[in-house]
N, C-alpha and C positions, 0 to 999 in steps of 0.2 A: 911593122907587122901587126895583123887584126888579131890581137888576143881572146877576142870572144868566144868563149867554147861550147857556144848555144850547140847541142847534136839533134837529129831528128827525132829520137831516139823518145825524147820526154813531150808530152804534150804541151803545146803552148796557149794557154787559154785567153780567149778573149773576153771584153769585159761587155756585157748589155748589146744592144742591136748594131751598134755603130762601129764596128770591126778594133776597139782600143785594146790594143796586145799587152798583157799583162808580163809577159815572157814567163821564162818557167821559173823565174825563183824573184822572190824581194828579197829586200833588207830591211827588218827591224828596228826603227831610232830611238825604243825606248831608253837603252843603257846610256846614249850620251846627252841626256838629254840632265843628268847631275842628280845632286841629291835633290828628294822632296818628302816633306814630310805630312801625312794623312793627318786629321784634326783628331784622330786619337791618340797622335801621338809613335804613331810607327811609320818606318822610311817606306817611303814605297819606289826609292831611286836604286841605283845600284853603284853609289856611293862616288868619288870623286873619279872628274873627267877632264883628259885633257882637250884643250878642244881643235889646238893645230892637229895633235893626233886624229881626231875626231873628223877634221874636214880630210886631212890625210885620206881616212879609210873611207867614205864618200866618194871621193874621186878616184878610189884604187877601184869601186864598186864600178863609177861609169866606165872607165877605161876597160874592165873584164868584161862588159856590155849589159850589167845589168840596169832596168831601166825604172823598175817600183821599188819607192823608198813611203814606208808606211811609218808616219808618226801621229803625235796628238796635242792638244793644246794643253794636257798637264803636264806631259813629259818633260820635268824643269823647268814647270811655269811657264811654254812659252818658246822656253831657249831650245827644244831641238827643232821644233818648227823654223825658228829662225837659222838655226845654223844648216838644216836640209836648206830653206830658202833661198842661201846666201850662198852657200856652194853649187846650188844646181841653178843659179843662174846662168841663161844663156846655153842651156841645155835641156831644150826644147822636147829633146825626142826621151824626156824621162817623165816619169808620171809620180805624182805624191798623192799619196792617201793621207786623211789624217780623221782623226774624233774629236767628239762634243761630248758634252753632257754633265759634265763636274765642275766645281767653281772652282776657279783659278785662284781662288781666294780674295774674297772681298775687302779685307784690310790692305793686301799690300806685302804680308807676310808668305811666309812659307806653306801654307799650310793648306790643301785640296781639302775642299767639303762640300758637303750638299751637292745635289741633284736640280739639272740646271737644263729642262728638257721643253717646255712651253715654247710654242712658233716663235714669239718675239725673242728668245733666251736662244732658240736655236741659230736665227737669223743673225744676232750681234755674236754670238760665238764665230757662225761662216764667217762675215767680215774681218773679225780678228783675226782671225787664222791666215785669210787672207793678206791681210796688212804684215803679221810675220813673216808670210810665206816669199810675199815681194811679186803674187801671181792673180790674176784676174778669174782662174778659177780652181776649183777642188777638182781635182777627177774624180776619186774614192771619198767621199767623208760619210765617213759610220760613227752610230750613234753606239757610243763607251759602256753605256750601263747597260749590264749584265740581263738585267731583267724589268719591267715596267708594267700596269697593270693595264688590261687590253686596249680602254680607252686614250692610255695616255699615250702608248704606245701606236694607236691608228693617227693621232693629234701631229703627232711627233711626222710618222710617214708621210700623211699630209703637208706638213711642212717644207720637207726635204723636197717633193714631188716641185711644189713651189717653185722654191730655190733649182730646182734642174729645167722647170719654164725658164727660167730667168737668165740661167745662162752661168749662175755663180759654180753650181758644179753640175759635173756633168753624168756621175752614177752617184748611188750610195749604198751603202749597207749597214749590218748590224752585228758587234764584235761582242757576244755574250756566248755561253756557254751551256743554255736551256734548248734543248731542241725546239719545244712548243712555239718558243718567241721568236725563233727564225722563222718558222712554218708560217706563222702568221704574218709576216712580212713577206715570204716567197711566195703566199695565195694571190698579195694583191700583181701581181707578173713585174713590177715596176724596184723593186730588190735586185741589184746587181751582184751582192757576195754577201758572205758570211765570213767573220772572224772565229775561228775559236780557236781553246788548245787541240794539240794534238802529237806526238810523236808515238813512235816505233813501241814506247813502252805501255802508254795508254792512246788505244784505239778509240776512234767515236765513230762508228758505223749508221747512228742514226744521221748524223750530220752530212758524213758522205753522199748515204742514201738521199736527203734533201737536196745537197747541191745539185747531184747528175739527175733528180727528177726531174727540177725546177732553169737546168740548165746556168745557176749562180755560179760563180766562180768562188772557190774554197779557200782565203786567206789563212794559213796557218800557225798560228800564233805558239811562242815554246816548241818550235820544231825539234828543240834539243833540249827539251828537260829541263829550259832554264840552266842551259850550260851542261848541266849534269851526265849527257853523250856526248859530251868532249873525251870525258873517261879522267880528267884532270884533277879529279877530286876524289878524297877518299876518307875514311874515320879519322884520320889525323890531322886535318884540312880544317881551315879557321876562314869563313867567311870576314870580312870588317863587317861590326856592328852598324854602319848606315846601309849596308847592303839590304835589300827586303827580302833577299832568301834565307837570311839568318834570323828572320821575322815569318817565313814563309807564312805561319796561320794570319797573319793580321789581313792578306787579301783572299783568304778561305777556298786555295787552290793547291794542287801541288804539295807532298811532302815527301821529296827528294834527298831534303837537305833538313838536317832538326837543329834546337833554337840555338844548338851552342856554335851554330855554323858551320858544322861538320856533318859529311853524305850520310843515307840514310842507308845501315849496311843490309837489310832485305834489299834495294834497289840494288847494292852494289854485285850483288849475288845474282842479281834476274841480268845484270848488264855483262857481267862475266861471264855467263850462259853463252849468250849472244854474242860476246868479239868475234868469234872465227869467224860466225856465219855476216856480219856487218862488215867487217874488212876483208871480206873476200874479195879479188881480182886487184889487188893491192892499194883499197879505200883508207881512207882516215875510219876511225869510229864516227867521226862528226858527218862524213861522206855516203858513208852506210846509212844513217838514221834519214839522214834526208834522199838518198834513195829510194828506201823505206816507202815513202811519203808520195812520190811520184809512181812505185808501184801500184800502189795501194789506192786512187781515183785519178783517172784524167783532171779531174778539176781543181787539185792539190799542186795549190802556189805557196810554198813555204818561206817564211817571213824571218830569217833567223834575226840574233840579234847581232850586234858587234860592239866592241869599242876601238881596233886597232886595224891596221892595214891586212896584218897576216892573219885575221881569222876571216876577214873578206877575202881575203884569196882562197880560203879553205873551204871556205862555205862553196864558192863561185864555181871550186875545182871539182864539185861533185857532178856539176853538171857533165863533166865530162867522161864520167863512168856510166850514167844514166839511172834509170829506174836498177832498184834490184832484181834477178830472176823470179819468176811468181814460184817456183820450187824454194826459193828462199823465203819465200811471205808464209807458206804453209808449215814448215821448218820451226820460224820465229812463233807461230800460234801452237804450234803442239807444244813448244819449249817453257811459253809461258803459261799455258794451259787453256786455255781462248780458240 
């Protein structure tokens, strides 16, 4: 039986001139990718993984027929690049995205630092990733850092431009959170996507606006609050300390969740607002948000995260309710005040 429950219903974006179907939802490989720790000394993993689970819910992902699996080369050092590589061998008609830009760490140790952005720094990053990945090219590789200052930033595009003559990959983008620094990647026409955060509780409308100008496709990153529209969490709730949302300020995004690892009860108040109208037509909460999300631009590819088979089947199952009603997006903005 063909389980895929792609519906017409959600737009399915493609990627740059050469018709590469993104489908309507990825998967996120940050979470299995283990612990790692920032050179200040804060986790930026989401704490221990198992990894047969791990390949498990990868292959739960192709069999529901989704097809983008977005990671990066810090996401555990490495290791989730290698383990998307190793389980999506031989499964051709899947596409991986992945990022540059941070060191993997120069000793040998645990530890991401510095900014690692220069043509020649970009170029040996592509090939590793590569040599992880087990793949002769990137489709997606987007450049990690957030922000860069104009010139290093055109350096950088020129680069990438390069490297897609050549054949190593074949789009790219830029996964930051500053509207300006997309914009200026989307003027040169040669930008295929943008990364940013995004769900149902914080809207970014400039971004939107960019993608459907500039025709990029909208990677969605934190489709779910960093977990947080699971609805699984609540003031009582204890993060583990290698978690990074129990750290949330160390990556200066996001406060869902406060330092003692437990929900942030203003959030949990604007999420409870919200149940009926998210689980309407009988949604998960996690269903609804990413609904949300495909309401809200045709060009929103949301990227959840996972670590287990059953929350790729939960993510996957939304597609089969589709976009929320747009009386429901007007609803959600009066409720929050927006």
């Amino acid at each position: 039986m063909n389980e895929n429950p792609q519906v017409n219903a959600i737009p399915v974006h493609r990627l740059g001139t050469d018709g590469l179907v993104l489908g309507a939802m990825g998967l996120g490989c940050w979470a299995i990718g283990g612990p790692v720790t920032h050179d200040d000394g804060h986790t930026i993993g989401w704490g221990a993984v198992d990894d047969a689970e791990s390949v498990r819910a990868i292959q739960r992902g192709v069999e529901l027929g989704v097809t983008l699996f977005d990671t990066a080369n810090v996401y555990g050092r490495g290791h989730s690049e290698q383990l998307v590589g190793s389980t999506l061998k031989g499964h051709d008609e899947t596409l991986i995205a992945t990022k540059f830009g941070f060191s993997m760490g120069d000793e040998g140790d645990d530890n991401v630092d510095g900014i690692r952005v220069t043509p020649g720094e970009i170029r040996s990053a592509c090939e590793a990733s590569l040599r992880r990945l087990g793949r002769d090219h990137i489709d997606l590789y987007q450049l990690h850092v957030g922000g860069l200052p104009d010139a290093a930033a055109d350096e950088a595009a020129g680069a990438l431009e390069v490297l897609q003559r050549e054949g190593l990959i074949r789009h790219f983008g830029w996964s930051s959170d500053v509207p300006a620094q997309a914009a200026r990647w989307a003027a040169r026409g040669t930008c295929a996507a943008v990364q940013f955060a995004c769900n149902v509780l914080e809207d970014k409308p400039e971004f939107f606006a960019l993608c459907e100008g500039a025709s990029m496709a909208a990677l969605i990153r934190s489709p779910l609050a960093s977990g947080f529209l699971s609805g699984k969490y609540g003031v009582d709730s204890r993060l583990p300390a290698d978690d990074w949302r129990a750290q949330a300020t160390s990556l200066g995004w996001g406060d869902m969740f406060r330092p003692d690892g437990s929900a942030e009860p203003k959030w949990l108040s604007k999420l409870d607002a919200l149940r009926e109208i998210l689980t309407d037509g009988g949604r998960s909460l996690v269903q609804g948000a990413l609904g949300w999300l495909w309401a809200r631009s045709p060009t929103a590819v949301p990227i959840p995260g996972f670590k287990t088979p059953a929350q790729v089947e939960e993510d996957v199952g939304a597609v089969r309710f589709g976009p929320l009603p747009a009386e429901h997006l007007g609803r959600i903005n009066e409720i929050l005040g927006r």
